[in-house]
C-alpha positions in Angstrom: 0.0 0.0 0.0 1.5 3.5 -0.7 0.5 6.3 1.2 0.2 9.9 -0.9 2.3 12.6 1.3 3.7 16.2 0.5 6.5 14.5 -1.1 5.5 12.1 -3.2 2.1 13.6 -4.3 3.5 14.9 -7.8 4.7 11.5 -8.9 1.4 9.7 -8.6 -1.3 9.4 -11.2 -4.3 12.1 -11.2 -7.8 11.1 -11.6 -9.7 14.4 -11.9 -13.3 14.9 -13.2 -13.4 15.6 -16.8 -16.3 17.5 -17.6 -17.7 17.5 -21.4 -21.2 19.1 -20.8 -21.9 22.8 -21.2 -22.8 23.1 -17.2 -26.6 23.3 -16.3 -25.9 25.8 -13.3 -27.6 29.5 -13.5 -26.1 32.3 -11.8 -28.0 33.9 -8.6 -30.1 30.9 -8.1 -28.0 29.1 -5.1 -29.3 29.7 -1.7 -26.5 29.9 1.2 -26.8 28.1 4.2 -28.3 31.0 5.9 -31.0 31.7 3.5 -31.8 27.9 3.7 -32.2 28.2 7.3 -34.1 31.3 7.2 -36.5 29.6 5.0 -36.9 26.8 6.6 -37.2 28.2 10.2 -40.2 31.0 8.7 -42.2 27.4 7.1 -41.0 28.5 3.6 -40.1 26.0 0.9 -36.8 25.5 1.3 -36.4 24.0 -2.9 -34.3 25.5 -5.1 -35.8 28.6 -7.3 -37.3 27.5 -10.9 -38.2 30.5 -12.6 -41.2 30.7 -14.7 -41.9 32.9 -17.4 -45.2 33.1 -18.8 -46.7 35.8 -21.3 -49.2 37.1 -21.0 -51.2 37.7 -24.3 -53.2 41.4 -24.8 -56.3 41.8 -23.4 -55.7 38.8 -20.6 -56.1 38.9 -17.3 -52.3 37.8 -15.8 -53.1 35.1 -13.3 -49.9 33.3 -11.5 -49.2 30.1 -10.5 -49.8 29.2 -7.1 -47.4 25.9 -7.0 -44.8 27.8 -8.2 -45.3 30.5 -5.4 -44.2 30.9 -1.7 -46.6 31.1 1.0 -46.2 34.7 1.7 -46.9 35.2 -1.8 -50.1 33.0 -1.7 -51.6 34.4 1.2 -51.2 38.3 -0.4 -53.0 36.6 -3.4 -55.4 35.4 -1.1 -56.7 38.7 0.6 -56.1 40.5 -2.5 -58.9 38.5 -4.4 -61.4 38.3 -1.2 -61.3 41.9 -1.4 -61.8 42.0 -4.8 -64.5 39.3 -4.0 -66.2 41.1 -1.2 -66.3 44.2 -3.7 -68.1 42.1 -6.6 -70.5 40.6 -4.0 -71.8 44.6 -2.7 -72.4 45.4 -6.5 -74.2 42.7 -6.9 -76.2 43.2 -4.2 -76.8 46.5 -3.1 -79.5 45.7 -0.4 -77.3 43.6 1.7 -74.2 46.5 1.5 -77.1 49.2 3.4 -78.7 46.9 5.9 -74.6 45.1 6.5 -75.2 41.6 5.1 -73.3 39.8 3.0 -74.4 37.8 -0.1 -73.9 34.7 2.4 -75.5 35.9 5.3 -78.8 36.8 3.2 -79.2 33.1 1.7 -78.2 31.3 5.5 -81.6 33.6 6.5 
């Protein structure tokens, strides 16, 4: 058995990695330990990013993903669109927006 030392370690054979693929790696999209961590301790997903593009054509509404979203992201979504919810609901009903009622409470009567 020989052992590989300071002295010797030019006169033995190397066996390095050889790569012959264009590399797969984007810049900007590692995380560092502490972001990892960070994630992880606020309940975020802790997966690598995966941008997604996606057009959107004229005259369409944009509406995003929400698998490829975070849950900060999700839960803005979420009270942005009951707003915009509760706001359809009192134009469709004026009656129940003067006496306080929702659309909901009205039919449970």
């Amino acid at each position: 058995m020989k052992i590989k030392n300071m002295f010797n370690a030019n006169m033995r054979e190397k066996k390095y990695e050889v790569n012959t693929q264009p590399s797969l790696t984007i810049p900007d999209q590692a995380l560092s330990v502490k972001e990892i961590l960070k994630r992880f301790a606020r309940g975020l997903p802790v997966d690598q990013f995966k941008p997604i593009y996606e057009e959107v054509e004229d005259g369409q509404d944009f509406m995003p993903d929400p698998r490829t979203m975070d849950l900060a992201e999700r839960q803005e979504y979420a009270e942005i669109y009951a707003e915009e919810l509760q706001q359809l609901r009192s134009r469709s009903n004026p009656v129940a927006e003067t006496v306080g009622l929702t659309k909901t409470e009205n039919e449970t009567e």
